[in-house]
C-alpha positions as CSV (number, residue, x, y, z in Angstrom):
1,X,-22.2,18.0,-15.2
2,X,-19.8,16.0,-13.5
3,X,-21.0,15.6,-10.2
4,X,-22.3,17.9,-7.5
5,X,-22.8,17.7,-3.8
6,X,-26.5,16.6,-3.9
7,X,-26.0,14.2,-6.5
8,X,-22.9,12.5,-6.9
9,X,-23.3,10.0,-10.3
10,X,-21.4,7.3,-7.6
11,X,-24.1,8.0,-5.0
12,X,-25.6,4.8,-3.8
13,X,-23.7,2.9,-6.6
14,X,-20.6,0.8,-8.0
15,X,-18.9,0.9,-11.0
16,X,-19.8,-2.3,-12.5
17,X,-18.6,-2.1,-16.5
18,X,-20.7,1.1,-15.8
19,X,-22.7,2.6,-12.3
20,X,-25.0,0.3,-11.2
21,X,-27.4,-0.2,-8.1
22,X,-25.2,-2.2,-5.6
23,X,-26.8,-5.5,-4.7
24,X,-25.4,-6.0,-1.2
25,X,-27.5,-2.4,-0.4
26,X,-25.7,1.1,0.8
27,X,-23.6,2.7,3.5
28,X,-22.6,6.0,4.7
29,X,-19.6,7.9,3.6
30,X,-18.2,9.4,7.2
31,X,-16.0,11.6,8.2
32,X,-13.7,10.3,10.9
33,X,-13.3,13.5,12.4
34,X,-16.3,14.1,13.6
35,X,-18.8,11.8,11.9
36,X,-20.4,13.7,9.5
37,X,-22.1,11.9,6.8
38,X,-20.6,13.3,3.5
39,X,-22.5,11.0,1.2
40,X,-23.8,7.8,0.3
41,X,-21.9,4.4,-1.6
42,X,-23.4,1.2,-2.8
43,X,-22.1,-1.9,-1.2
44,X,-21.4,-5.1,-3.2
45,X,-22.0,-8.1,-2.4
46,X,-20.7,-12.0,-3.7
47,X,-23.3,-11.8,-6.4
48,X,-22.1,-8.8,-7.2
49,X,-18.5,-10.3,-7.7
50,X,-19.9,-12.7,-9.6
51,X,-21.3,-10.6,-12.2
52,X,-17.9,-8.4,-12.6
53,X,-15.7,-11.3,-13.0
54,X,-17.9,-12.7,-15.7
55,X,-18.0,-9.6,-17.6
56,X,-14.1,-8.6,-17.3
57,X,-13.3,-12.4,-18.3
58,X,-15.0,-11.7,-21.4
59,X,-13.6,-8.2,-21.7
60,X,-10.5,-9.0,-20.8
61,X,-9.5,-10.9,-24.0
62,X,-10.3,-8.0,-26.6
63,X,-8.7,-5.6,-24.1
64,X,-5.5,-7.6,-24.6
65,X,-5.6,-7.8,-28.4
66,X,-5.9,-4.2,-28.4
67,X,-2.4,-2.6,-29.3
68,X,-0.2,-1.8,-26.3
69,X,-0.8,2.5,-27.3
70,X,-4.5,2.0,-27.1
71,X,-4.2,0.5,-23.4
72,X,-1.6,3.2,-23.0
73,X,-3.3,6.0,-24.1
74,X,-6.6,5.1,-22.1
75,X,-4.6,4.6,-18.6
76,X,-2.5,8.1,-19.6
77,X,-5.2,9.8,-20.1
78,X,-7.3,8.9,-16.7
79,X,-3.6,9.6,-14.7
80,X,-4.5,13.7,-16.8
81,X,-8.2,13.4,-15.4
82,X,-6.5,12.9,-12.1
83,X,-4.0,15.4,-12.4
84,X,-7.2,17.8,-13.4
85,X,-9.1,16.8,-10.2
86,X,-6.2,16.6,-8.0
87,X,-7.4,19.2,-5.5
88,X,-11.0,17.4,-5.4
89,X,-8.8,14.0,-4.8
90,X,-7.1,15.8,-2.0
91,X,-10.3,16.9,-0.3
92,X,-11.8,13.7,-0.3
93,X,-8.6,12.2,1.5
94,X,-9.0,14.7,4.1
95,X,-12.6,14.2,4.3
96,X,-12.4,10.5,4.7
97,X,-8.9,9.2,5.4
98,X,-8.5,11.7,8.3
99,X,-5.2,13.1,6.4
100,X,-3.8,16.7,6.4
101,X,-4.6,18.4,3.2
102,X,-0.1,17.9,2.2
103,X,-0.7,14.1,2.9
104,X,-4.2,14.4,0.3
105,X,-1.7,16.2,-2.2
106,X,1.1,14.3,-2.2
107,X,-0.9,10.9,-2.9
108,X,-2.5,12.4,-6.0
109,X,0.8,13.1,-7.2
110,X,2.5,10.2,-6.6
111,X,-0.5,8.3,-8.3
112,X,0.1,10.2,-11.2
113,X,3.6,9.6,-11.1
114,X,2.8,5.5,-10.7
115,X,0.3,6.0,-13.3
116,X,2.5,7.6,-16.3
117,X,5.3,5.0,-15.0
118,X,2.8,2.4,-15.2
119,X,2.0,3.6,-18.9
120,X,5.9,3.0,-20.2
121,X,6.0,-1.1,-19.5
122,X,3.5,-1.4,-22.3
123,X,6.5,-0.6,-24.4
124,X,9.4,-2.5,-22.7
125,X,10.8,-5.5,-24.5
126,X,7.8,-8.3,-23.9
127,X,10.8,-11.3,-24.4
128,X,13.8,-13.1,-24.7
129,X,15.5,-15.2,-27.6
130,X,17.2,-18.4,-25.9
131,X,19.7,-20.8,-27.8
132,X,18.4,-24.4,-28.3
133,X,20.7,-27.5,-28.1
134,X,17.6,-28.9,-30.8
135,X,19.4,-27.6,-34.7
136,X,17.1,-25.4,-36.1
137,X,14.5,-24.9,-32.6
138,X,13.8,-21.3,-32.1
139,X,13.0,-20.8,-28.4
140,X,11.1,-17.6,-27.5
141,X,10.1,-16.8,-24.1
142,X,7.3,-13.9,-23.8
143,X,5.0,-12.3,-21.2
144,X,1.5,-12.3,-21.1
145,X,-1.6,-11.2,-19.2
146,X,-2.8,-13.4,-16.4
147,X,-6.5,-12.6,-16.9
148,X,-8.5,-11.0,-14.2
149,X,-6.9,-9.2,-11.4
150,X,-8.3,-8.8,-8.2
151,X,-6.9,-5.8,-6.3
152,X,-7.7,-5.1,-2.5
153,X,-6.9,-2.1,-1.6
154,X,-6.1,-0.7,2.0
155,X,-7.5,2.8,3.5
156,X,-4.6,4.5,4.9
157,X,-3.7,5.5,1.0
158,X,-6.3,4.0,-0.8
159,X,-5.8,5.8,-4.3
160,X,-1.9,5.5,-4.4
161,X,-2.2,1.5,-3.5
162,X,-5.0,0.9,-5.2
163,X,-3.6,1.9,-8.5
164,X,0.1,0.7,-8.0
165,X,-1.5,-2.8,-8.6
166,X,-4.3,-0.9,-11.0
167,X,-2.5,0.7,-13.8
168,X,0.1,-1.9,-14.5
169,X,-2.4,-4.7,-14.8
170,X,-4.8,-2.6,-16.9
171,X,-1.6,-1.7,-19.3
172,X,-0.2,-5.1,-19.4
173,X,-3.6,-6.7,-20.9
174,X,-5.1,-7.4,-17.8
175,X,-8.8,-6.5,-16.8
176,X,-9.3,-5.7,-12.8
177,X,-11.7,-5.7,-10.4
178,X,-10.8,-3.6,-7.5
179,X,-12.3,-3.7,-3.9
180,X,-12.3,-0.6,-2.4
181,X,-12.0,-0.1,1.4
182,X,-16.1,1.0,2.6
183,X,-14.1,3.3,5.3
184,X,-12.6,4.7,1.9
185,X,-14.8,4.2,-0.9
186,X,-14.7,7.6,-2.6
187,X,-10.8,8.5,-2.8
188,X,-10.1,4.8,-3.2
189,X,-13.1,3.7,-5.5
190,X,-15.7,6.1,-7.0
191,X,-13.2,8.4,-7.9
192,X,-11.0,5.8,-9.2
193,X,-14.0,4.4,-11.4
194,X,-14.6,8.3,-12.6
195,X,-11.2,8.9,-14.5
196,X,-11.1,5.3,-16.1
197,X,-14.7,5.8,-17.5
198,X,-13.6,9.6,-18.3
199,X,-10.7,8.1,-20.1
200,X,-12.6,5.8,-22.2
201,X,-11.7,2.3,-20.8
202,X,-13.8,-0.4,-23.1
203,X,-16.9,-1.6,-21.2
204,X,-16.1,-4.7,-18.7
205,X,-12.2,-4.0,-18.2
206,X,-12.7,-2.3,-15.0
207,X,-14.8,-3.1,-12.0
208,X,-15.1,-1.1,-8.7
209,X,-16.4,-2.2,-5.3
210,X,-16.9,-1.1,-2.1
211,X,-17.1,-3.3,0.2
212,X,-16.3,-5.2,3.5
213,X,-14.6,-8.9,4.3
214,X,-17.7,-10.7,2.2
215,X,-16.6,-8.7,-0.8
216,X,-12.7,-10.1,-0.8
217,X,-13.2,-13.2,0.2
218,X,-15.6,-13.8,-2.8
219,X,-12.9,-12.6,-5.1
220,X,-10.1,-14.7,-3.6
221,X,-12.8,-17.4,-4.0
222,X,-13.8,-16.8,-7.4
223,X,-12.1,-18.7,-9.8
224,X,-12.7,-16.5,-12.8
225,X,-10.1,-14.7,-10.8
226,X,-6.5,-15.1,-11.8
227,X,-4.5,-12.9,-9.7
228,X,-5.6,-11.4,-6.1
229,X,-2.6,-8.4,-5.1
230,X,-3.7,-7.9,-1.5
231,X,-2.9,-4.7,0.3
232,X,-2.9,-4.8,4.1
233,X,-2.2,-6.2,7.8
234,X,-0.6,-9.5,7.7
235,X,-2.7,-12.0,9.7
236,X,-5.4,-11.0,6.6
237,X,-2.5,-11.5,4.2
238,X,-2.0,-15.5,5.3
239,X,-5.4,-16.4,5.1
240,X,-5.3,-14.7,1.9
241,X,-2.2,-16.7,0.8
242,X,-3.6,-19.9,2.2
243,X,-7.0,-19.7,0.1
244,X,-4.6,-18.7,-3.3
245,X,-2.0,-21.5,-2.5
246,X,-5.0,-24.4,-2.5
247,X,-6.6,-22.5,-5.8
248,X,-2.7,-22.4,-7.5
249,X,-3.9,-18.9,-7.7
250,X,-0.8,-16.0,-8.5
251,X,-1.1,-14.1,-5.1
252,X,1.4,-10.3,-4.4
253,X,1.1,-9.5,-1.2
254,X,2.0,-7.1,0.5
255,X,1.4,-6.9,4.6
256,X,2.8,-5.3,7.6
257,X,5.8,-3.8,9.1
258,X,7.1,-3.0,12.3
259,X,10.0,-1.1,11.0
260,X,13.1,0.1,13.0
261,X,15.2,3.4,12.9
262,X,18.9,2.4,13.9
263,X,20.8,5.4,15.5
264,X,24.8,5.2,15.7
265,X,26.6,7.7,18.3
266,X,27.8,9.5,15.2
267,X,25.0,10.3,14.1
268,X,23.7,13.6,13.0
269,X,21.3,13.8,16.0
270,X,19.4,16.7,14.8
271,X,18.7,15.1,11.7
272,X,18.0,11.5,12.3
273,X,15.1,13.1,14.8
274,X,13.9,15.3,12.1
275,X,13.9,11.7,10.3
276,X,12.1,10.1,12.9
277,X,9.1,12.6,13.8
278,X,8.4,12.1,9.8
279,X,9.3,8.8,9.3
280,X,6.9,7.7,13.1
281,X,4.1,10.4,13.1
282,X,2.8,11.0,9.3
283,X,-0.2,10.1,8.5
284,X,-0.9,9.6,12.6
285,X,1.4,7.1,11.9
286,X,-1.2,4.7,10.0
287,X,1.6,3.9,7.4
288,X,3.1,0.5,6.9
289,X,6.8,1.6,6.4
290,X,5.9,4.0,9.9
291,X,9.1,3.8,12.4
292,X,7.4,1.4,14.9
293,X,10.8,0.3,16.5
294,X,13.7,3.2,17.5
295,X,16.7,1.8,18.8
296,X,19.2,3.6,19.7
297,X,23.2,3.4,20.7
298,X,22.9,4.2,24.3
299,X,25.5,6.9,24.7
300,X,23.1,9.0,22.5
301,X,19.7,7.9,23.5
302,X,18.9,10.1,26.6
303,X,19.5,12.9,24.3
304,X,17.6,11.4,21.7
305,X,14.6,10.8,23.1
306,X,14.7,14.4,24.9
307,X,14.8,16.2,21.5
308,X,11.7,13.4,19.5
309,X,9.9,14.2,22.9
310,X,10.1,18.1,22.1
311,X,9.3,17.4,18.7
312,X,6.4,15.6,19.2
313,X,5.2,18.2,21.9
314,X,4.7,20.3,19.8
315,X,2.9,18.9,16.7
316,X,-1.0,20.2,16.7
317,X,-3.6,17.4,16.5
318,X,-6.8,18.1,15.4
319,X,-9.7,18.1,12.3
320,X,-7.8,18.4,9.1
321,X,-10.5,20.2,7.6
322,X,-11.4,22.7,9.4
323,X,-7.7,23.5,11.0
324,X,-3.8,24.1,10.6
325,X,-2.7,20.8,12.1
326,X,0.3,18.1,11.9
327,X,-2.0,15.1,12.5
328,X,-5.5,14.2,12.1
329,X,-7.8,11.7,13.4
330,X,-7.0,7.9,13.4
331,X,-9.3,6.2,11.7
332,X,-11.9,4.3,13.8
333,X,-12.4,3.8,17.7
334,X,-11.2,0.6,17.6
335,X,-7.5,1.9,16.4
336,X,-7.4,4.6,19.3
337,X,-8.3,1.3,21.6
338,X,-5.7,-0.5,20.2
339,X,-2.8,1.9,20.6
340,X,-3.7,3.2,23.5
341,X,-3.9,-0.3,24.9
342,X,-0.4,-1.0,23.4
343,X,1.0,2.7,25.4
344,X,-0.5,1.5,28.8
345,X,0.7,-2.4,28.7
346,X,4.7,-1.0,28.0
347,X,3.8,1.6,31.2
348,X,2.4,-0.9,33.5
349,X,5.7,-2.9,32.1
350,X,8.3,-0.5,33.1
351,X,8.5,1.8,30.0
352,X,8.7,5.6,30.4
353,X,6.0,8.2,28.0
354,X,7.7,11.6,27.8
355,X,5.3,12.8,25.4
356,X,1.8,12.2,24.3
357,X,-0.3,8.8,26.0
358,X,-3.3,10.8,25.7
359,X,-6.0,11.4,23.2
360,X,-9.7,12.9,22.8
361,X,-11.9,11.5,20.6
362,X,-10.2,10.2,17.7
363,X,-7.2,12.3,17.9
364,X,-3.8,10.6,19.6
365,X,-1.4,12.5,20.5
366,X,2.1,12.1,19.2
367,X,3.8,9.8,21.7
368,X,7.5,9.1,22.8
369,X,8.3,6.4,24.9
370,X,11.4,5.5,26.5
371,X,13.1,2.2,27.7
372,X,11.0,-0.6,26.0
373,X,12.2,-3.5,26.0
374,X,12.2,-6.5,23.8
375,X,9.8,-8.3,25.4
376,X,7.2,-5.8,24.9
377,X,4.2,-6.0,23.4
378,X,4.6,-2.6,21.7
379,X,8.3,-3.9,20.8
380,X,6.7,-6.7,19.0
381,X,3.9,-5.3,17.6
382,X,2.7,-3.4,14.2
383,X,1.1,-0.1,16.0
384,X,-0.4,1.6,13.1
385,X,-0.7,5.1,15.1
386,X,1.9,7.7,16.5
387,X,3.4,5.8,19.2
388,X,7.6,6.6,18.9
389,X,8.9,3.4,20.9
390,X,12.7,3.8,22.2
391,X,15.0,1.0,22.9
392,X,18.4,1.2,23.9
393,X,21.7,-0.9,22.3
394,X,25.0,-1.1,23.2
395,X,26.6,-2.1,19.8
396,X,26.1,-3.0,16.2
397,X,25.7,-6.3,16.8
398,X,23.0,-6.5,19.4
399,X,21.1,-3.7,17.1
400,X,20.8,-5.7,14.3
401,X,19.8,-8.8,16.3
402,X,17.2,-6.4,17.8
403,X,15.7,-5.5,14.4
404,X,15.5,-8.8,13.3
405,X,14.1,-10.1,16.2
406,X,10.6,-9.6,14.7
407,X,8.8,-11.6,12.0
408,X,7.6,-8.5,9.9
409,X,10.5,-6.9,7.2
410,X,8.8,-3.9,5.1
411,X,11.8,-0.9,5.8
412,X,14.4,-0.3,7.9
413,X,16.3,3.3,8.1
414,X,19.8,3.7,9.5
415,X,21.6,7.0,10.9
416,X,25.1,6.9,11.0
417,X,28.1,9.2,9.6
418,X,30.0,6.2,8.0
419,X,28.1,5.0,4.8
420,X,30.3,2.2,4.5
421,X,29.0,1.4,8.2
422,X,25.2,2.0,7.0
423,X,25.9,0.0,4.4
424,X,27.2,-3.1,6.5
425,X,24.2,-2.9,8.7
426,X,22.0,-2.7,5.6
427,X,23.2,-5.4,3.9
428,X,22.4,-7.8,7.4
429,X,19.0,-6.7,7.7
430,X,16.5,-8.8,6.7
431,X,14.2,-6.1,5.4
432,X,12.7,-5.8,1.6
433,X,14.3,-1.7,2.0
434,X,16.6,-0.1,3.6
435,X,17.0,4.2,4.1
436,X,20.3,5.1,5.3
437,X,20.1,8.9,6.7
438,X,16.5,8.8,6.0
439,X,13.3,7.4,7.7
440,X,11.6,4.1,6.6
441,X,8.7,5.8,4.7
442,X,10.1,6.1,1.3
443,X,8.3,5.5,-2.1
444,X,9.3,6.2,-5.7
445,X,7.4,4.7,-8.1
446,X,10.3,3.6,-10.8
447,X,11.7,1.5,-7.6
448,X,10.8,-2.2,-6.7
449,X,8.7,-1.9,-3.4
450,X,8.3,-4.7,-1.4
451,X,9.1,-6.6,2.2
452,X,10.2,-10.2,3.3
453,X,9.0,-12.4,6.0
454,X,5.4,-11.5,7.5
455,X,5.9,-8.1,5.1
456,X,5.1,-9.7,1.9
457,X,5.1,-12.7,0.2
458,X,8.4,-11.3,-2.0
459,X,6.5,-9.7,-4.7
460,X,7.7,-6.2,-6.1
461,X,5.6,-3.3,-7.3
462,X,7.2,-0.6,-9.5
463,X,9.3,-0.1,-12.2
464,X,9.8,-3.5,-14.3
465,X,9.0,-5.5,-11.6
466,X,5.4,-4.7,-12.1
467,X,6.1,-6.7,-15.5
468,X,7.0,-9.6,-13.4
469,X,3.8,-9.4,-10.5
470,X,1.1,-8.5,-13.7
471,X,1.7,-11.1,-16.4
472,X,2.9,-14.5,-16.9
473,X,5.9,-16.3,-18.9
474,X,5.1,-18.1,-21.6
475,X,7.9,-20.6,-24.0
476,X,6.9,-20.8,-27.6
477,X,9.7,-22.8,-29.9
478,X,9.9,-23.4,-33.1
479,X,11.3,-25.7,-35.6
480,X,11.1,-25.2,-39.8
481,X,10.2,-29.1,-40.4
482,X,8.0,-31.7,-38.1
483,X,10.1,-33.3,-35.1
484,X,10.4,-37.1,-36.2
485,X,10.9,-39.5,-32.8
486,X,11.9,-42.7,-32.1
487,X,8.4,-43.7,-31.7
């Protein structure tokens, strides 16, 4: 038997080259809906680290010496196991991410999409041939694993994140040792653990823990630790960097966004709000791509924010589990705090709410506001909740000064008639993506993914560019006879 309700085989436990009793002790699974407890995971600790990373340094070199179909056929198989259990994935990401039961589908999709794309680098070209100005040198240039990979992975979509770093190191040669969110650690970690060991992965290659701050900062620390790709808010993301700089440790990060929606007067009106109510309140808008800045041409703008005001009337908030609803809960109290406190300083400042600015419990409301300005805190600001600030332009120009005005460039999304216009905006935008007649919050996992500035540190996921992030180049040349020198 698999698993059942009473018994979990994660309960109390991480996946540790097998389950294991966690040395840093246990915590509660929780609902953040309404605080049920819906189980029980182990918590690691640094020792616990330390044990992983000296098993998948060991593991990790037969793992690589194992022919590229082997890795292949183990990571295809766990992307089946999760296609089998994708319905049980999708419950757990309602039960503990708070997401409506779409949101908990469409992840486990998209990870098996990632995963089976993931599963085709192993048979990409692995090098180049380049000339030599030496008679008779052969040069090769090849890619090979870094080693150990340490993934942190964020809970807002803790499987699809998690294994966008997962699956491409595991098939390139690498062995990983994922930390898994604790506000997460089923969808994003036991479950995770579950298909690989399903699947067949050799003992040692794959490491799961739950944990908290301790738990990450002991893997950027270790240095049996190649690799960290880090997953999450930005002023994390530096320290991160800083720690990986002094090792001359590879680091991918990817960080925060405060994204903009730009909408021209020839807009299709109708269409770019449709945009926006997806693109701002999905996922309670605890998405890093998430609309977080609206500007707007002014002649339009009244009437814009009038019809993403009605809009966001009349999306239902409430338990995801137990209801039909648009949005669920935000994740902790400390995020309703926060965004709340963000609606109330633009108020006090002048701003106008026409919709939402209220919440019970855990559950915002989806929230328009009108006239903010620039000097805003919720202008500057990532808000990580369903909070659709408006700002008004009066031409191109002072839009796109507007939307690069911040330090953060994940997305950007652009609504205008003219594509050649779109694309003129696009290509002055200092942003790693750019949507033009769509909203910021766009994935595909054949496509590089990745921001600039305080978004990311200019690394790529997807596609071949996971090639690139998840190995290492290496120059091998050869000559028929012994170089002779001078001396």
């Amino acid at each position: 038997m698999h698993e059942t309700k009473e018994q979990p085989i994660w309960g109390g436990k991480i996946f540790s080259s097998t389950w294991v009793e966690a040395r840093g002790g246990v915590a509660n699974v929780v609902d953040p809906s309404n605080g049920d407890i819906l189980g029980i995971t182990g918590v690691a600790n640094r020792e616990d680290v330390d044990v992983a990373v000296s098993a998948a340094k060991i593991a990790q070199k037969e793992w690589a010496a194992m022919p590229f179909s082997e890795r292949a056929a183990i990571v295809r198989k766990a992307a089946d196991k999760l296609k089998e259990r994708e319905h049980e994935f999708a419950d757990w990401n309602v039960r503990e991410c708070g997401a409506i039961r779409p949101k908990g589908l469409w992840e486990a999709g998209i990870t098996y999409e990632q995963m089976h794309q993931a599963v085709g680098l192993a048979s990409l070209p692995n090098g180049a041939l380049f000339p030599s100005a030496v008679s008779g040198r052969m040069n090769l240039c090849q890619r090979v694993p870094i080693g150990v990979v340490g993934v942190i992975a964020p809970w807002n979509f803790p499987l699809f994140l998690a294994m966008r770093s997962v699956a491409p190191a595991l098939v390139l040669g690498n062995a990983v040792v994922l930390k898994a969110d604790l506000q997460t650690a089923v969808i994003g970690g036991a479950l995770i653990a579950e298909i690989f060991s399903d699947a067949g992965i050799p003992e040692g290659v794959l490491h799961v823990l739950p944990g908290g701050a301790d738990v990450g900062e002991s893997m950027v620390e270790n240095p049996g630790i190649n690799m960290i790709s880090f997953t999450g808010s930005t002023q994390v993301g530096r320290s991160i960097g800083e720690k990986c700089g002094r090792m001359l440790k590879k680091v991918s990060l990817e960080l925060g966004g405060n994204n903009v929606n730009i909408v021209l007067p020839d807009a299709d009106l109708d269409g770019a709000v449709g945009c926006a109510a997806w693109g701002t309140f999905f996922h309670q808008g605890q998405v890093c791509m998430a609309a977080g800045r609206h500007l707007v041409h002014r002649d339009i703008a009244q009437e814009y924010a009038a019809k993403l005001a009605k809009r966001a009337q009349s999306l239902v908030v409430g338990d995801p589990n137990t209801d039909q609803v648009h949005l669920g809960p935000l994740i902790n109290d400390k995020q309703v705090d926060r965004v709340h406190a963000l609606v109330e300083s633009a108020e006090r400042a002048g701003a106008k709410v026409l919709a939402g600015g209220a919440y019970e419990g855990r559950y915002y409301q989806a929230t328009v506001v009108m006239d903010v300005k620039p000097d805003m805190e919720i202008f500057q600001s990532e808000i990580f909740g369903p909070v659709a600030p408006i700002t008004i332009f009066d031409s191109i120009d002072e839009a796109i000064e507007l939307a690069n005005s911040s330090e953060y460039g994940l997305a950007a999304s652009i609504h205008t008639k003219s594509l050649t216009t779109g694309m003129k905006i696009a290509n002055r935008l200092k942003t790693g993506m750019v949507h033009i007649n769509d909203q910021p919050i766009n994935c595909e996992p054949h496509v590089p993914f990745g921001g600039m500035g305080a978004s990311g540190s200019g690394g790529r996921f997807g596609g071949t560019a996971s090639i690139e992030e998840f190995t290492q180049s290496q120059w091998i040349s050869v000559v028929d006879k012994t170089a002779v020198y001078p001396f």
